[in-house]
N, C-alpha and C positions, 0 to 999 in steps of 0.2 A: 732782681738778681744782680749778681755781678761781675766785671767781667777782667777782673785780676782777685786773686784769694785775696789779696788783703784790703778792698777797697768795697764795702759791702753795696749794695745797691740803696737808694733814697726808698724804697718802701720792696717789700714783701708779698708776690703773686701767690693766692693760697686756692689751690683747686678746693672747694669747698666741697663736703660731703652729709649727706641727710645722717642720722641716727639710724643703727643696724635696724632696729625695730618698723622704719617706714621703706626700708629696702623695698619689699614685695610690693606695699602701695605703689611705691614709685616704678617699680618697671609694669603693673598694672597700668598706670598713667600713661605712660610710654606707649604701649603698644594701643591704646583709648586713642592716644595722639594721631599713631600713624604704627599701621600694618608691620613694616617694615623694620622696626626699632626691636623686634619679636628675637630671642635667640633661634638660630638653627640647634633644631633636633626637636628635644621633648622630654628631657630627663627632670628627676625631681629638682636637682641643682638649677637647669636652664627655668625652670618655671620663676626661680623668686630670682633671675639678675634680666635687666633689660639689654640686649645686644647694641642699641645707640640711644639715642636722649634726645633725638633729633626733633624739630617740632612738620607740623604741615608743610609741605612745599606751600606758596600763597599764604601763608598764614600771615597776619595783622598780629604784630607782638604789640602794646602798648607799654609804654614804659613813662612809669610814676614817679615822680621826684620826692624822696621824702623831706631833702633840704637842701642846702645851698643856693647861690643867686641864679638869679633869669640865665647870666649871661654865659655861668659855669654851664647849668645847666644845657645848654646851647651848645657851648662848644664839644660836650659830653654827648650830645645827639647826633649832632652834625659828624662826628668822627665816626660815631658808630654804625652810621649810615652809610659808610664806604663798604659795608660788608653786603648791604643789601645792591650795589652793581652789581655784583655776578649772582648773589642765592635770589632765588625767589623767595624771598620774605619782605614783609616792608615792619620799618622802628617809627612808630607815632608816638608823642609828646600825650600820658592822657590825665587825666584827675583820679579816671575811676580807681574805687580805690583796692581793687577784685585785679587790677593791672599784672598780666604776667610777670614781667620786668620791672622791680622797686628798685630806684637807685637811690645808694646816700653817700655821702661826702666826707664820712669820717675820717679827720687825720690820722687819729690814733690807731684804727683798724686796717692801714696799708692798702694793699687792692686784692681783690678776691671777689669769685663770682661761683653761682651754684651752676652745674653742668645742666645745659637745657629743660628739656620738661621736670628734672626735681624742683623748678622755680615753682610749680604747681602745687611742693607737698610744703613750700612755707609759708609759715601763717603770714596770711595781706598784710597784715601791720610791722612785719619784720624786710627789712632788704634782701634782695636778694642777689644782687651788685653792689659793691662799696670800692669806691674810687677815692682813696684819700690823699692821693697826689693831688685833685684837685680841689679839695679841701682845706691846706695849705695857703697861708697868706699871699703866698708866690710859686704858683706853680714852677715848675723847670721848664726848660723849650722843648724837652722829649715826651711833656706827658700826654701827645697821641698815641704810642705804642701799646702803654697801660690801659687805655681805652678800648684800643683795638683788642688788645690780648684778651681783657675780660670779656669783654660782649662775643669772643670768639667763644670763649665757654658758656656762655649764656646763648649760643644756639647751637651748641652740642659738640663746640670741640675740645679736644683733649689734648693736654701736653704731646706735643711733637716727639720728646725724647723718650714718651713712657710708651711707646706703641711700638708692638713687638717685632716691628723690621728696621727700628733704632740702629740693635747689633753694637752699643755705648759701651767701652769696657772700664766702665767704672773703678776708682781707686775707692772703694767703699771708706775704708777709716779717714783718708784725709775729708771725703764728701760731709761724714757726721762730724768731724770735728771742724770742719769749718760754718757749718750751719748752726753748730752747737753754740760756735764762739761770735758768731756775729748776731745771731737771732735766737739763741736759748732753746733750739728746735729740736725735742729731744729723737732717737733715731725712729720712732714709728712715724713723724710727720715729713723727716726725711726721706723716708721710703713712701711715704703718699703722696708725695709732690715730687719727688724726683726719681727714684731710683727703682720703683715698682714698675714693672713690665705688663701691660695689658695684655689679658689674654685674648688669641686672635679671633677667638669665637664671640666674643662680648664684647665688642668694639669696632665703629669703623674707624677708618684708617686709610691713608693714600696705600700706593701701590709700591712705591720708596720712601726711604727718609729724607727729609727736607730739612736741612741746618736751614734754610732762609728763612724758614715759617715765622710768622708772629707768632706762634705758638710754642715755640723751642725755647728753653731759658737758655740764658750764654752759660758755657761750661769752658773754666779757665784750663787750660793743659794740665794744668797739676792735679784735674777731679779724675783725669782716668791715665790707665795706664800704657795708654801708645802715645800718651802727650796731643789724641786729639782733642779739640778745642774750636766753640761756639762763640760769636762775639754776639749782643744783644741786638736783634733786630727790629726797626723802626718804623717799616710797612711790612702789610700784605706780599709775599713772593707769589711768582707766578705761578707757582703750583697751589697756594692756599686760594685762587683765585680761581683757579681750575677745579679743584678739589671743591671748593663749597658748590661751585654752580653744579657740580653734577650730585651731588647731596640734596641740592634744591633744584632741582630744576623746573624750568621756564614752561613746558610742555604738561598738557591737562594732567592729572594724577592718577597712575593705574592702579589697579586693584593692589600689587605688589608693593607702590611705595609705603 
């Protein structure tokens, strides 16, 4: 993203989403995962959406490389392993080819990753990360943030701004027309990656909003209408550190997670 309207970003973060049709598989998987991904209540609605995407506390993610060099690949692991300090999860390097986590290096496809356990509803031979800043003959010096971001969605988190104690009071027309004119993004993909509001029952979520998060896009003053404004951030905040390890935590797993 970017972080003046008229200077677009080097690539495009796209929360990816499965087809309406594997919905219900997928929050079935979820809750196969771990107990706790379950909506609260029991209504016909709650039964086909998963409440979070999370995978096992302790869980062994393997992540398969479908192309790019040794060395990309490495630096692509080793960054993404800074999320596993604080969750209980570990990111191992695997061949198999059943690997929850497929990364590929496409330039052309920008960066985008499926939200946690739906990496489950796609087919082994498709990615399920694509990192295409590192794909690029020349990476840029920032492209740890795009790593962190995506692999944040690949273990169950969600845009910062789209979680519903944001409270972001959006200038909607200027937001579609500036995604329109730098990335051809017509306003339904607008509203999926930016401007849609998770509802608070089908989602976890910190307890406040966190502009520091790796997971907030920057929003220039001119996207909403009190002139507030996000600048693109380049680590983990201390609350995304705080927030994953109690998502995961360290402690044997109770019947409840």
């Amino acid at each position: 993203m970017a972080t003046e309207a008229n200077e677009p970003s080097i690539v495009v973060d796209l929360n990816m989403v499965l087809p309406v049709e594997l919905e219900q598989a997928a929050a079935m998987r979820a809750v196969e995962e771990r107990a706790s991904n379950a909506p609260q209540g029991g209504g016909a609605y709650e039964l086909a959406v998963a409440r979070a995407k999370l995978w096992r506390p302790g869980r062994v993610l393997r992540v398969r490389f479908l192309d790019g060099s040794a060395s990309v690949q490495q630096m692509a692991l080793e960054a993404a392993q800074e999320w596993t300090q604080y969750a209980n999860l570990t990111l191992v390097a695997s061949d198999d080819f059943d690997a929850e986590l497929r990364v590929s290096f496409d330039p052309a496809a920008g960066c985008w990753s499926f939200v946690g356990t739906d990496a489950l509803l796609r087919p082994t031979d498709m990615a399920t990360i694509n990192l295409g800043i590192l794909g690029r003959p020349t990476a840029p010096s920032d492209w740890r943030k795009y790593v962190l971001h995506e692999f944040g969605h690949a273990i169950g988190c969600v845009h910062e701004h789209q979680t519903p104690i944001a409270g972001i009071k959006w200038n909607r027309p200027v937001v579609y027309d500036y995604y329109w004119e730098h990335y051809r993004w017509p306003k339904s993909k607008v509203d999926q990656n930016v401007l849609f509001v998770m509802d608070a029952a089908s989602t976890n979520h910190s307890a406040t909003f966190d502009p520091d998060s790796i997971m907030v896009y920057p929003i220039p003053r001119e996207h909403t209408l009190d002139g507030y404004a996000v600048e693109w951030r380049s680590e983990l905040s201390p609350m995304d550190k705080i927030f994953i390890a109690e998502v995961y935590p360290h402690q044997e797993e109770s019947a409840h997670v």
